[in-house]
C-alpha positions, -999 to 999 in steps of 0.1 A, spaced: -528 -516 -279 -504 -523 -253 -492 -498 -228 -456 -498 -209 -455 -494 -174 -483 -483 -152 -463 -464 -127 -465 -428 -132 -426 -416 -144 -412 -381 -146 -402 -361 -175 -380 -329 -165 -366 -300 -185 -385 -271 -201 -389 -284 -239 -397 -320 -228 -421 -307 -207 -436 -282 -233 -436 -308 -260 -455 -335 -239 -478 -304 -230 -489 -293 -267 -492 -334 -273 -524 -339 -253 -506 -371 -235 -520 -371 -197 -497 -355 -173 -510 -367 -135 -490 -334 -121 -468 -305 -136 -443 -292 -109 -423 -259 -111 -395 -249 -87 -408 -221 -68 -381 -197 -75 -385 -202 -113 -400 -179 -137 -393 -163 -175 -411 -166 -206 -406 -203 -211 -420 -213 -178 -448 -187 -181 -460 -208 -215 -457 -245 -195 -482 -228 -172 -504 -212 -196 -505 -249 -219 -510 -266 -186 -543 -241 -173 -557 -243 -210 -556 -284 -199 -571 -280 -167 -540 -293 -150 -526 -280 -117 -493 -270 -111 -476 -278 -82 -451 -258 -69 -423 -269 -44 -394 -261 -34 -359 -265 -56 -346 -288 -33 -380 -308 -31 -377 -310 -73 -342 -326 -70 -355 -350 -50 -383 -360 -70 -362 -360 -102 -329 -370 -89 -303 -343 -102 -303 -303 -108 -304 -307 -146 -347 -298 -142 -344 -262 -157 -369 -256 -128 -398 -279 -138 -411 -313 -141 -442 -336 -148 -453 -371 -139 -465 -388 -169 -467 -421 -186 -449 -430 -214 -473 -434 -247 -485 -468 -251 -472 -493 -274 -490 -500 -310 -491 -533 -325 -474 -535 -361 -508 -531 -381 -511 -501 -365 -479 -484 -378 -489 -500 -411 -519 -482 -410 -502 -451 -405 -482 -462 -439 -519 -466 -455 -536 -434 -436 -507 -413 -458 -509 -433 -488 -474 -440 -489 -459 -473 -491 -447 -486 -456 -413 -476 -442 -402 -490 -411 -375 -495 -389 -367 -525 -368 -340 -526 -340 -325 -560 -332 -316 -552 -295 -301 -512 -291 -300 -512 -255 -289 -474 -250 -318 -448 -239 -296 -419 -258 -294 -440 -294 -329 -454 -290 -342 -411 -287 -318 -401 -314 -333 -430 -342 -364 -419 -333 -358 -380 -339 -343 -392 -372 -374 -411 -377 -402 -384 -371 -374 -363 -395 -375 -386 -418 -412 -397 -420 -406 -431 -409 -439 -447 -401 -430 -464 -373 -405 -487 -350 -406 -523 -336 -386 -531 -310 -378 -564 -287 -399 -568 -255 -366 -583 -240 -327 -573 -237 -338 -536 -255 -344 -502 -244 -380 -494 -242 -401 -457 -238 -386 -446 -208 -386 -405 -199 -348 -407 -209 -356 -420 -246 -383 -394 -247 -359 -364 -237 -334 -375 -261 -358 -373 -288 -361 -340 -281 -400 -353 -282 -402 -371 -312 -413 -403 -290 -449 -384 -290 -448 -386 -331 -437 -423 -339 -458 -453 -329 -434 -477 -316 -442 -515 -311 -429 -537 -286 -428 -574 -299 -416 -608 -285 -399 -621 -314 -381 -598 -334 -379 -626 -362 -411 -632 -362 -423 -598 -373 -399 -598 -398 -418 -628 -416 -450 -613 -409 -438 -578 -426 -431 -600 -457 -463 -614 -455 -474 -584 -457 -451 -571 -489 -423 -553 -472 -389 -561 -485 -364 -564 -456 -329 -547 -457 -307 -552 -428 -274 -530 -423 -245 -554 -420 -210 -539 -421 -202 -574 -438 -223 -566 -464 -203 -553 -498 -233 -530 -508 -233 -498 -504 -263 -482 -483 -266 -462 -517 -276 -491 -540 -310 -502 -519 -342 -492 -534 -365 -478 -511 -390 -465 -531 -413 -497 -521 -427 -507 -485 -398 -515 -468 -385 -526 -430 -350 -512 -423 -331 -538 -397 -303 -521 -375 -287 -541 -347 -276 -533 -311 -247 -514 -299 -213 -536 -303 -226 -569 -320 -251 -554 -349 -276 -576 -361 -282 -609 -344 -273 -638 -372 -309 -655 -370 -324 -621 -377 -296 -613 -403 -306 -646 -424 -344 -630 -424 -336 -599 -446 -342 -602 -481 -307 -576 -487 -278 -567 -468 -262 -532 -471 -237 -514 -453 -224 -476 -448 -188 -472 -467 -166 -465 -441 -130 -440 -450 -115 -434 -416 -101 -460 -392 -133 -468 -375 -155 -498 -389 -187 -485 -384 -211 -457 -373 -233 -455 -337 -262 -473 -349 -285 -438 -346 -264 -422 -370 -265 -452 -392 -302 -452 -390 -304 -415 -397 -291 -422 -431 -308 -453 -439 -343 -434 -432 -331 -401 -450 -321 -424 -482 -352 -439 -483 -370 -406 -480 -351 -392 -508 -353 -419 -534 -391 -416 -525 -395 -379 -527 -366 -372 -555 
């Protein structure tokens, strides 16, 4: 396993903190605003004492500083982001459940608010994990993890040099690659799923990179009947991993 950055990052907000909380994931310090209280915050404290972990508490003022704008709810925690897997490892997870592998591979979304939203439609959908590139891609960061309303705890993510490259070991390995291409004439419907698959969806504006795009064994796209040409990649992704989980469980 690999692990992100080694410098301790902050998480803020009452759920994200709660959520990293009932996880089990270290947290270096919890810090409350001293003029906070209510049920919510009483529970953060009570999960954090049942850890052994201290809580800090400072002043409001002292909080925006640390996090950087008002939008804390009154708490915070320094953390590190979970570490990375390596791709066995979220085919184990596939093999652990006894299901044949599903997984999602972004070509390059770059956007901390898309990257959290695919992976709350992941954990949602029971996708067993996500690879992403090392380079011009959005990583774990505390903003991915608060828009995935902490899903990011749930779904092994790995970080890999060559995005192609993984693709042709995921082959090796029996998964049939389907890429979403708006250029594609197949509808998102007609893919079969059932199997162990990887589900390719590019980066915001330019979709999947053409190199990457000649790797997948089948093309689909998502009928569009407005005036727009396509979806934001995390609701595109939402209903790739939902048909997949359908076809599977129906």
């Amino acid at each position: 396993m690999t692990h992100g950055s080694n410098n301790p990052e902050i998480i803020y907000g009452r759920n994200s903190v709660q959520v990293w909380l009932d996880s089990g994931l270290p947290v270096k310090r919890l810090i409350i605003a001293a003029d906070t209280q209510g049920s919510a915050l009483q529970k953060i404290e009570e999960s954090a004492a049942s850890r052994g972990i201290t809580v800090t508490r400072l002043q409001r003022h002292t909080l925006i500083d640390i996090v950087g704008h008002n939008r804390h709810q009154g708490v915070a925690a320094e953390i590190r982001m979970p570490a990375y897997v390596s791709v066995d490892d979220i085919l184990a997870v596939a093999e652990k459940k006894n299901e044949p592998a599903l997984v999602c591979i972004l070509d390059g979304v770059q956007d901390p608010q898309n990257f959290g939203a695919i992976i709350r439609a992941a954990d949602g959908a029971g996708v067993h994990g996500i690879i992403i590139a090392k380079d011009r891609a959005v990583g774990l960061t505390p903003a991915v993890f608060k828009s995935s309303a902490g899903a990011a705890v749930h779904v092994p993510v790995a970080q890999v040099v060559n995005i192609s490259r993984a693709i042709e070991e995921l082959k090796e390995k029996g998964l049939w690659i389907t890429g979403a291409a708006e250029s594609s004439d197949t509808s998102f419907k007609k893919g079969d799923y059932k199997g162990p698959v990887g589900l390719v969806l590019g980066g915001e504006g330019d979709g999947i990179r053409r190199l990457v795009k000649e790797k997948c064994d089948f093309l689909v796209s998502i009928p569009m009947f407005g005036r727009i040409n396509s979806l934001n990649v995390s609701v595109a992704a939402g209903l790739l991993f939902y048909e997949a989980r359908l076809q599977r469980n129906g």
